[in-house]
C-alpha positions in Angstrom: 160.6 97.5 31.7 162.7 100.4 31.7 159.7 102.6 31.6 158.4 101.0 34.6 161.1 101.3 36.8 161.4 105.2 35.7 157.6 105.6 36.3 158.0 103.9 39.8 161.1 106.2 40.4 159.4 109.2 39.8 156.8 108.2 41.9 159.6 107.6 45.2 161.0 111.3 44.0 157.5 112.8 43.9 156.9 111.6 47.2 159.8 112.3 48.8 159.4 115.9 47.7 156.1 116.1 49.3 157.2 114.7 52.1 160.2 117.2 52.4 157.7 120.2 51.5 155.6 119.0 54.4 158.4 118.8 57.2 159.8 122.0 55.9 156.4 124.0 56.5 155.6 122.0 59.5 159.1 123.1 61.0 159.0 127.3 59.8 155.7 127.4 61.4 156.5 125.4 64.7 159.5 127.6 65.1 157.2 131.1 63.8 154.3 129.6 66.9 157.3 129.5 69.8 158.5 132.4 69.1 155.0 134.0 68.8 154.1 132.4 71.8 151.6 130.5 70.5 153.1 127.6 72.4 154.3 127.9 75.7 155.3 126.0 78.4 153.9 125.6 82.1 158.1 126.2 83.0 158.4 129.4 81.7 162.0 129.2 80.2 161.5 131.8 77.7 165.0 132.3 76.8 166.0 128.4 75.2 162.3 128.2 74.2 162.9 131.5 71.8 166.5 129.8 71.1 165.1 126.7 70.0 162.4 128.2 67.8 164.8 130.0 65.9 166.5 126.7 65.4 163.5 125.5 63.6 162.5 128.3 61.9 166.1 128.2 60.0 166.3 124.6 59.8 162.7 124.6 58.4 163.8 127.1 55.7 166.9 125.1 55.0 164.5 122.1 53.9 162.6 124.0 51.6 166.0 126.0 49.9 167.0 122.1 49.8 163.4 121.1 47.9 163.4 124.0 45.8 167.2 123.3 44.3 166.8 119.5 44.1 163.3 120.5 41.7 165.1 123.3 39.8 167.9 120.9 39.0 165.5 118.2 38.0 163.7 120.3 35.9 167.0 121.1 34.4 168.2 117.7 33.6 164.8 116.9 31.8 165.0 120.1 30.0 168.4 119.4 28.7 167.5 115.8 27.7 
C-alpha cells in the first residue's frame, strides 16, 4: 500500500510541476508580449501597461527559479536515499 500512495504522490508532484512550468512560461511571455507591444490596449496607457509587464516578466521567472530548486532538491533527496 505504501507503494501506492508514493506512486499516487509522485503523480500530484509531477503534476504540480507541470502545472508550475506552464504558468511560469505563460507569465515570462505575457509580460515579454506587453512590453513588446504585441498586446496593446485601445486606452493607450503605455506607462502602467510597460510597468505591469515587467511585473510578470519577474514574477514569471520567479516560478520557474521556484520549479527548478524544488526539482534539484528532489533529485537530491532521491540521490541520497
Amino acid at each position: 500500500m505504501t507503494t501506492q500512495r508514493k506512486s499516487i504522490s509522485h503523480s500530484f508532484q509531477l503534476l504540480a510541476s507541470v502545472l508550475a512550468l506552464i504558468i511560469g512560461v505563460f507569465f515570462t511571455s505575457l509580460g515579454v508580449a506587453i512590453l513588446a507591444e504585441w498586446i496593446v490596449l485601445p486606452e493607450d496607457d503605455a506607462p502602467m501597461l510597460k510597468i505591469f509587464g515587467g511585473l510578470l516578466i519577474i514574477y514569471g521567472l520567479f516560478r520557474l527559479f521556484r520549479l527548478y530548486f524544488k526539482i534539484k532538491g528532489n533529485k537530491n533527496e532521491e540521490d541520497s536515499v
